[in-house]
BALOBA-1460 file (C-alpha; in Angstrom, 3 decimals):
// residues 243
<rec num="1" residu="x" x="-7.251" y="-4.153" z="6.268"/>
<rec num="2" residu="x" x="-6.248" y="-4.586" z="2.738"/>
<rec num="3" residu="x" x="-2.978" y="-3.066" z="2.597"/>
<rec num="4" residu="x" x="-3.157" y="-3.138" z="-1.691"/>
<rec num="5" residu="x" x="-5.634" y="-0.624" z="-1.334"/>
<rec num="6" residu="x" x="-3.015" y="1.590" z="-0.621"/>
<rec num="7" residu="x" x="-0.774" y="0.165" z="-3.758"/>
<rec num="8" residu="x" x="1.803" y="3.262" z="-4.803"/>
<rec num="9" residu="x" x="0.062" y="5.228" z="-7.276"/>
<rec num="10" residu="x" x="1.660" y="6.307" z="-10.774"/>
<rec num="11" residu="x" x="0.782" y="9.630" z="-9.408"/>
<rec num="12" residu="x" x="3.047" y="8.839" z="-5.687"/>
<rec num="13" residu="x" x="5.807" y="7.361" z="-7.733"/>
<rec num="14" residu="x" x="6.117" y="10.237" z="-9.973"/>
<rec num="15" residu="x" x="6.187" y="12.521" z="-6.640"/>
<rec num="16" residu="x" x="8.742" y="10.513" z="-4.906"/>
<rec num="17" residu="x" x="11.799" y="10.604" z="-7.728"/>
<rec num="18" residu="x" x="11.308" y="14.366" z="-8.419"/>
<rec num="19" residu="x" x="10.972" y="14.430" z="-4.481"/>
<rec num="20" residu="x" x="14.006" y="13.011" z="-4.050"/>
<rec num="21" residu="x" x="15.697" y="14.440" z="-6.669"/>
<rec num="22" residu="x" x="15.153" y="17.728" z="-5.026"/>
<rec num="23" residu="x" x="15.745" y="16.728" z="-1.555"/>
<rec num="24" residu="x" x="19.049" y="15.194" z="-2.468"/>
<rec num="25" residu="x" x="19.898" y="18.560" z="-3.844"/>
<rec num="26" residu="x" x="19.330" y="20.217" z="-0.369"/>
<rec num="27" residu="x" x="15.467" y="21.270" z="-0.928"/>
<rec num="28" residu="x" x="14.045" y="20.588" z="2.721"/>
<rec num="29" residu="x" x="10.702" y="21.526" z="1.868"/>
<rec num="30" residu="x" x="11.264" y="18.806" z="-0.951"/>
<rec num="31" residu="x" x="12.211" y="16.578" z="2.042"/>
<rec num="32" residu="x" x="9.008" y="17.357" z="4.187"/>
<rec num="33" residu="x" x="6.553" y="16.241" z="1.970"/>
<rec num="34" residu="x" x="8.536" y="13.216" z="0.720"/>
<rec num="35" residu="x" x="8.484" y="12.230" z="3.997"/>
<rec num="36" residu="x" x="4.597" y="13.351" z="4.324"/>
<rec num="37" residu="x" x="3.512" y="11.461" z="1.451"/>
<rec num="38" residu="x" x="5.596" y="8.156" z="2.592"/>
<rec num="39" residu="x" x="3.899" y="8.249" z="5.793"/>
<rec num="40" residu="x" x="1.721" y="5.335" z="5.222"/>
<rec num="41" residu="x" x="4.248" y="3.385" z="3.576"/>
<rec num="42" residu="x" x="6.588" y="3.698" z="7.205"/>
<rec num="43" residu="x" x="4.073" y="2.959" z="8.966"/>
<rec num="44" residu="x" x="3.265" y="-0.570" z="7.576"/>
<rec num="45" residu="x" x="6.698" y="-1.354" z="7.213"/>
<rec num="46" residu="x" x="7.753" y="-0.218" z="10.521"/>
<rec num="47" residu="x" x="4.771" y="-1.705" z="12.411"/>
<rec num="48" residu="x" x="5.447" y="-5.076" z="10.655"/>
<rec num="49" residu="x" x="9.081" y="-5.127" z="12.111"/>
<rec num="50" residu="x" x="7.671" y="-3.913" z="15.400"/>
<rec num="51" residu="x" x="4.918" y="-6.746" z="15.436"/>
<rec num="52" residu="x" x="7.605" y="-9.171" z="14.616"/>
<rec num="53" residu="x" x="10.430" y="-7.971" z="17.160"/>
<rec num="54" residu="x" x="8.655" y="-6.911" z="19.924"/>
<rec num="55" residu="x" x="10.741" y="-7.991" z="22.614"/>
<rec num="56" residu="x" x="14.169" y="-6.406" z="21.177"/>
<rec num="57" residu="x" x="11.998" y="-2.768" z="20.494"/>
<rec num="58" residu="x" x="11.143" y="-3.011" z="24.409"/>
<rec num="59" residu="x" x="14.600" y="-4.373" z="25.251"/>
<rec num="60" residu="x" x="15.857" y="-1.062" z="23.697"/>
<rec num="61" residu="x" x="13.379" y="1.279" z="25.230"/>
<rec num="62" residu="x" x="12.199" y="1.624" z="21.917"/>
<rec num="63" residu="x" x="7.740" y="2.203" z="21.266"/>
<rec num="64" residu="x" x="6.073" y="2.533" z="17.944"/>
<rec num="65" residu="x" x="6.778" y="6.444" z="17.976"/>
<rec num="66" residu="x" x="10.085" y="6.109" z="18.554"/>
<rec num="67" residu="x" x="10.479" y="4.108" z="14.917"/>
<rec num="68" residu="x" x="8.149" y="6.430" z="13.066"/>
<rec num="69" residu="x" x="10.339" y="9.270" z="14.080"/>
<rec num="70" residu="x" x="13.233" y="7.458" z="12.711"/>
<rec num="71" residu="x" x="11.131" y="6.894" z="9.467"/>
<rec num="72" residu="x" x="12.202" y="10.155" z="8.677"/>
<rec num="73" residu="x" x="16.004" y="9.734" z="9.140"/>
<rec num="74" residu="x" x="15.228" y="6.783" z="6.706"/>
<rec num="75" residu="x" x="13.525" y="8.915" z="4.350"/>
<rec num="76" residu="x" x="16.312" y="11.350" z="4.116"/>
<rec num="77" residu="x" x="18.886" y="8.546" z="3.503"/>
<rec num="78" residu="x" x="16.782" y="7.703" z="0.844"/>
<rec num="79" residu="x" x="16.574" y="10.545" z="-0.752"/>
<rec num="80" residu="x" x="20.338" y="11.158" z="-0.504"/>
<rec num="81" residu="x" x="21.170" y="8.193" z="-1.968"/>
<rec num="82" residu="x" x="18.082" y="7.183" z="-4.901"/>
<rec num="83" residu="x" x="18.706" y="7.409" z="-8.127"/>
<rec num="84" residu="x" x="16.308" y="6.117" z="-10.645"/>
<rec num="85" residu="x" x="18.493" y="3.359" z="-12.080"/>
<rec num="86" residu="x" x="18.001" y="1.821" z="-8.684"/>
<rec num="87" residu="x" x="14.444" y="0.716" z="-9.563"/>
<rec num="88" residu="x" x="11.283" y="2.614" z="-7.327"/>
<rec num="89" residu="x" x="12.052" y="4.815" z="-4.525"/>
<rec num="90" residu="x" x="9.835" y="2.570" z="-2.090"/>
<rec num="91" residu="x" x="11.621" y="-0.527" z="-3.067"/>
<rec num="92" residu="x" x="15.249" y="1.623" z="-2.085"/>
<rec num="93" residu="x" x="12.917" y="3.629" z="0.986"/>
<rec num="94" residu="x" x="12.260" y="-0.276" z="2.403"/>
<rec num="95" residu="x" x="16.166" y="-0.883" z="2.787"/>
<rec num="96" residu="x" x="16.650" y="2.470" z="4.358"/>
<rec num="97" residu="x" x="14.225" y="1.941" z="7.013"/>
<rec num="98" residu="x" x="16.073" y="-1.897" z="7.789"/>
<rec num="99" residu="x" x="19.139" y="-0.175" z="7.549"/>
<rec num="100" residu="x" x="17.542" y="2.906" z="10.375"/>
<rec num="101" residu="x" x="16.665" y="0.330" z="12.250"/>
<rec num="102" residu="x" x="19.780" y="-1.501" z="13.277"/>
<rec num="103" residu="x" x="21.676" y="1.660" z="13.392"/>
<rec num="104" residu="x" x="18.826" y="2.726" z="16.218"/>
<rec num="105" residu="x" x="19.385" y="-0.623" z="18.210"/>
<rec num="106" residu="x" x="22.967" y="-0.337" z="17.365"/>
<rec num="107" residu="x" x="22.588" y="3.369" z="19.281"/>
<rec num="108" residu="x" x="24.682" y="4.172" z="16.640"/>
<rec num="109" residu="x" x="22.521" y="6.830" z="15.685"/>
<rec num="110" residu="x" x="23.105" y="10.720" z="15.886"/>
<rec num="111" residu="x" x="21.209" y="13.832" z="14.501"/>
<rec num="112" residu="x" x="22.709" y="17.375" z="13.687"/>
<rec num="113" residu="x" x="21.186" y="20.196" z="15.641"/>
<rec num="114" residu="x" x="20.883" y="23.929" z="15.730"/>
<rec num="115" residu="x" x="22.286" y="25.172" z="19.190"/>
<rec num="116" residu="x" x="21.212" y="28.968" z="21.117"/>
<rec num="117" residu="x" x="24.283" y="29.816" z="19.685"/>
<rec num="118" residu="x" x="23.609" y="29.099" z="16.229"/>
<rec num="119" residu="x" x="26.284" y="26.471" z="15.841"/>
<rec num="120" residu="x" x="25.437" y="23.110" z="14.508"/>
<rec num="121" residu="x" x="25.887" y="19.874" z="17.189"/>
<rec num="122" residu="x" x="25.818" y="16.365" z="16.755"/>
<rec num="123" residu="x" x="24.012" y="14.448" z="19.502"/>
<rec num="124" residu="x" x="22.782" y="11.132" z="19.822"/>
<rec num="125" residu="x" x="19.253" y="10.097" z="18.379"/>
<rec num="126" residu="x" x="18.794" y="6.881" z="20.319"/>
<rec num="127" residu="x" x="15.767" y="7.291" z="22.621"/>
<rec num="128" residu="x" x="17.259" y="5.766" z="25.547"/>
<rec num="129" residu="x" x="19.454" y="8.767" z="25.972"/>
<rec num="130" residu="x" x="16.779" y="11.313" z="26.621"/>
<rec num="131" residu="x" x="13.472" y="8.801" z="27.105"/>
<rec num="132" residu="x" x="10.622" y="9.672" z="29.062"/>
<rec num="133" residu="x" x="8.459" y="6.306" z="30.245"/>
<rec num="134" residu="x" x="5.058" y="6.269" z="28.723"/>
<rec num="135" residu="x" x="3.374" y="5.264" z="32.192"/>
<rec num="136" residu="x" x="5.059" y="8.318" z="33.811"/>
<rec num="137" residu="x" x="2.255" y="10.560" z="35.476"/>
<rec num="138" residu="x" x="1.960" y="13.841" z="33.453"/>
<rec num="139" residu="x" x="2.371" y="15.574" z="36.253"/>
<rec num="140" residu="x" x="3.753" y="15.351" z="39.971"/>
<rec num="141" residu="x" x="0.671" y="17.292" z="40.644"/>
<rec num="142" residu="x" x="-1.528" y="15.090" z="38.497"/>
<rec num="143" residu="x" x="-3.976" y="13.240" z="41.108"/>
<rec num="144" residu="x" x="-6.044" y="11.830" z="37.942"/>
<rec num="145" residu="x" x="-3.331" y="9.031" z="37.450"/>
<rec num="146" residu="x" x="-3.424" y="10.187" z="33.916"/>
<rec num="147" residu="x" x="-0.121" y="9.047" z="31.711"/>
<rec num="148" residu="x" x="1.566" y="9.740" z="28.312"/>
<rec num="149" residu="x" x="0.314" y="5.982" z="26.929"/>
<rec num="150" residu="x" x="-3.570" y="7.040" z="28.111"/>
<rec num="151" residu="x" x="-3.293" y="9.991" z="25.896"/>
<rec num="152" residu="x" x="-1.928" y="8.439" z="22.665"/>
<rec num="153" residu="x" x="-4.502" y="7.347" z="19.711"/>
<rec num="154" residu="x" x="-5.031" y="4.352" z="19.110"/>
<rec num="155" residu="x" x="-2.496" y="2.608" z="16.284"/>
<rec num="156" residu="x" x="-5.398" y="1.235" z="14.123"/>
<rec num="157" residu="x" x="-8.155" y="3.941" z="14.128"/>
<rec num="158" residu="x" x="-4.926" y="6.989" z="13.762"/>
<rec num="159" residu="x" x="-3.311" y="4.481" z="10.518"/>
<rec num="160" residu="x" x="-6.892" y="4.451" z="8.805"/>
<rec num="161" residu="x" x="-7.293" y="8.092" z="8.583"/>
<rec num="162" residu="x" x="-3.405" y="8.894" z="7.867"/>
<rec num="163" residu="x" x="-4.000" y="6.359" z="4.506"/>
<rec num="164" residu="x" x="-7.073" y="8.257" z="3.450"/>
<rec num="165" residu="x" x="-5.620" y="11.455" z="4.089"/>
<rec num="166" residu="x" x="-2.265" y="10.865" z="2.429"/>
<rec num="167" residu="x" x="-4.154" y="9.911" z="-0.609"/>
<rec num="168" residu="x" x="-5.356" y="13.162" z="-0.948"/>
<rec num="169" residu="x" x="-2.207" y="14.786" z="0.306"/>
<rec num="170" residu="x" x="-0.295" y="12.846" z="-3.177"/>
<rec num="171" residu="x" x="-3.335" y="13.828" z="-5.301"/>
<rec num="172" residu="x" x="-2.883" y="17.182" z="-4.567"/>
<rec num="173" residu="x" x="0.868" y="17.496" z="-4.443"/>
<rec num="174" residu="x" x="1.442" y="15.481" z="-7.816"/>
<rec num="175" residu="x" x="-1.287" y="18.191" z="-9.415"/>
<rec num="176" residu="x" x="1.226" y="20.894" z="-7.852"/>
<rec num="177" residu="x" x="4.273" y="19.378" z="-9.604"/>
<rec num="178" residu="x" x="2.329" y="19.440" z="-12.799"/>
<rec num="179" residu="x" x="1.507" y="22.582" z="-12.715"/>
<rec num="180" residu="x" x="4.938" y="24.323" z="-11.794"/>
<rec num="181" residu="x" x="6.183" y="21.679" z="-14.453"/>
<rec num="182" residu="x" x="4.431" y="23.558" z="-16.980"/>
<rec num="183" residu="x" x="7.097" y="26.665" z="-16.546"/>
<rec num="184" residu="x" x="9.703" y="24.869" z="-17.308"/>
<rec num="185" residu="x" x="10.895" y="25.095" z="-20.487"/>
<rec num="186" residu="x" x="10.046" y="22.030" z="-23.347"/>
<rec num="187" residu="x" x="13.617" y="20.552" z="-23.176"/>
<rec num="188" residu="x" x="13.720" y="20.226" z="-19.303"/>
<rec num="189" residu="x" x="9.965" y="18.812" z="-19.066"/>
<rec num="190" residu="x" x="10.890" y="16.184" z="-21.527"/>
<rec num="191" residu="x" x="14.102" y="15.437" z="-19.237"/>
<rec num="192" residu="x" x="12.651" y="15.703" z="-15.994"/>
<rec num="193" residu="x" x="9.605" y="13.157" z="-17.038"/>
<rec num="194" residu="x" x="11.794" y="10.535" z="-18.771"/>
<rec num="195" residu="x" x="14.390" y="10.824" z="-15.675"/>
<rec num="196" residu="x" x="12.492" y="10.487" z="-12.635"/>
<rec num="197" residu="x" x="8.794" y="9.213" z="-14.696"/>
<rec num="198" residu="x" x="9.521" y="6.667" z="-16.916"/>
<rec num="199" residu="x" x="13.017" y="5.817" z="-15.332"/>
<rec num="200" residu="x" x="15.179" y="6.051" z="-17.925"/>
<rec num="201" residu="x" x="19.453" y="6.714" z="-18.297"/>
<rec num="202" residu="x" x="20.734" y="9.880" z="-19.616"/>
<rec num="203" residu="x" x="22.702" y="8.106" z="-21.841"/>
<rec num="204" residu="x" x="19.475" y="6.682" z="-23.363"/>
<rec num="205" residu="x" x="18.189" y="10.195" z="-23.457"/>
<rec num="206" residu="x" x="21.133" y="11.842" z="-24.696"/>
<rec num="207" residu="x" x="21.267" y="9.087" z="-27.877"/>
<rec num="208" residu="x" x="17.554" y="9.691" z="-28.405"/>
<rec num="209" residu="x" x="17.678" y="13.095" z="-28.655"/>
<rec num="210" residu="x" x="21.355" y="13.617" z="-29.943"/>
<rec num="211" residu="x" x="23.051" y="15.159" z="-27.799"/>
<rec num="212" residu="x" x="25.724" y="14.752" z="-25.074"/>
<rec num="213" residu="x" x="24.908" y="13.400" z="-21.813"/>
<rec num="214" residu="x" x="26.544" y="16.107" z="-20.242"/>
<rec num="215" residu="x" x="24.349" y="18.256" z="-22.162"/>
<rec num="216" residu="x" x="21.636" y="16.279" z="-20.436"/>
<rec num="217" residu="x" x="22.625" y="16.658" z="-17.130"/>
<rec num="218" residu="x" x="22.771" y="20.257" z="-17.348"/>
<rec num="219" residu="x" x="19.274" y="20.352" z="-18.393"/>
<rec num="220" residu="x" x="18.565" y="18.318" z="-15.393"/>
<rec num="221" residu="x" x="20.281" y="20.474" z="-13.027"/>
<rec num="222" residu="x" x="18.717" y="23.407" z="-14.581"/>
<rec num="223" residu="x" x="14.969" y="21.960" z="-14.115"/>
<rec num="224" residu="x" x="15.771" y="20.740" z="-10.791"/>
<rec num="225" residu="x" x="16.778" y="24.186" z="-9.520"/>
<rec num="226" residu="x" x="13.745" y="25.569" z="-11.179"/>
<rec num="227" residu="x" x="11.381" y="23.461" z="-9.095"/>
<rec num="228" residu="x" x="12.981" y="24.212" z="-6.124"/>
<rec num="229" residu="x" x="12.622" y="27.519" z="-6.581"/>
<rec num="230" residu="x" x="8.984" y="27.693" z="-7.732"/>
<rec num="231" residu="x" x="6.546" y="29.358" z="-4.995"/>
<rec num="232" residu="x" x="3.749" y="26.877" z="-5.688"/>
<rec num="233" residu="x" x="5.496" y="24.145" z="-4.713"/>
<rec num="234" residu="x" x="7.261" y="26.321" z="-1.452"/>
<rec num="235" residu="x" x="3.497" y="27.448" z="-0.397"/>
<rec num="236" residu="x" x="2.113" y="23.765" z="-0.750"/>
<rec num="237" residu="x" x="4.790" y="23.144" z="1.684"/>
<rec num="238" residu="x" x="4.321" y="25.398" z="3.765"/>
<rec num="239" residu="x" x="0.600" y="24.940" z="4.063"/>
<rec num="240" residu="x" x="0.817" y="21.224" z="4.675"/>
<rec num="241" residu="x" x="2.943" y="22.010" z="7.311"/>
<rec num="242" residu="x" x="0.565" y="24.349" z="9.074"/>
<rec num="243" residu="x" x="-1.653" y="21.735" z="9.429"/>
């Protein structure tokens, strides 16, 4: 398949800096769909390395699914650490997903979880420690033979529709973002499009419109918490998470 076909949009890189931006400010819903609309992106990258190392993924206990669950962990790394001075988000999304991956065959990896208690836990996210084998009968009962692996989709026909449908997923998200955009006031659009848009500094903005960079920052902050805030954007996010 022709994997340009599938190029990152203007549209998709606008998305993933104001994304990020509100992700890094502790927006999960702003997480969720950055992670939703890089889908396609982790898949090729994390199939290539898969392709390629093969023998270490099995030597791990680690399977496809395994890797695109960790896509996420490299998503949210991402987002934590992106700033638009660093060049695209994809370009600094394609070290965090190298960087997920030896920290998953390190088994270095843990995730924070919510306990019956309420309390938060840290536990280990490598695979090994709570696997299941794919050729494992579904059931001790099961006299069909049938097994996890016989009930997966297959890679190729499942990555076809996820790229169609995550075009339509950005196309609709990035006409979201415009819209709750348009409440913001003049000052913070201008800031917000020129920050995470057309990547420029805030110095650079703050000389071009004459005033201080922190002034700038504040106006950032200000439109950032805005967005995160704006039901559109929450009920896109929840809806797409229905699905």
């Amino acid at each position: 398949m022709n994997t340009n076909a599938h190029a990152k949009t203007p549209d998709q890189q606008e998305c993933n800096k104001t994304l990020a931006a509100l992700a890094a400010a502790g927006d999960r819903s702003a997480l969720g769909q950055l992670w939703e609309i890089n889908r396609w992106f982790l898949v090729q990258k994390l199939g290539r390395w898969y392709r390629k190392n093969r023998d270490t993924a099995q030597a791990h206990g680690l399977t496809m699914e395994d890797l695109k669950q960790e896509g996420f962990f490299a998503v949210q790394y991402a987002a934590e650490h992106y700033s638009p001075e660093k060049g695209s988000f994809t370009t600094f999304l394609a070290i965090a997903v190298k960087r997920q991956i030896s920290l998953t065959i390190r088994g270095d990896h843990s995730m924070s979880v919510t306990m019956g208690n309420g309390r938060q836990a840290q536990i280990s996210a490598n695979p090994l420690n709570s696997c299941t084998s794919l050729d494992a009968p579904l059931s001790a009962d099961d006299e069909d033979g049938y097994t996890l692996a016989g009930l997966l989709p297959d890679p190729a026909a499942s990555a076809e529709f996820e790229a169609a449908e995550a075009d339509i997923y950005i196309e609709e998200l990035h006409a979201v973002l415009e819209d709750a955009m348009k409440k913001l006031s003049q000052n913070e659009i201008d800031v917000i499009r020129c920050i995470y848009w057309e990547g420029h500094e805030m110095t650079e903005i703050a000389t071009d419109k004459k005033i201080s960079r922190n002034r700038i920052e504040q106006i950032k902050h200000n439109a950032l918490n805005k967005l995160a805030r704006n039901l559109q954007i929450r009920r896109f996010a929840d809806a797409s998470g229905s699905k």
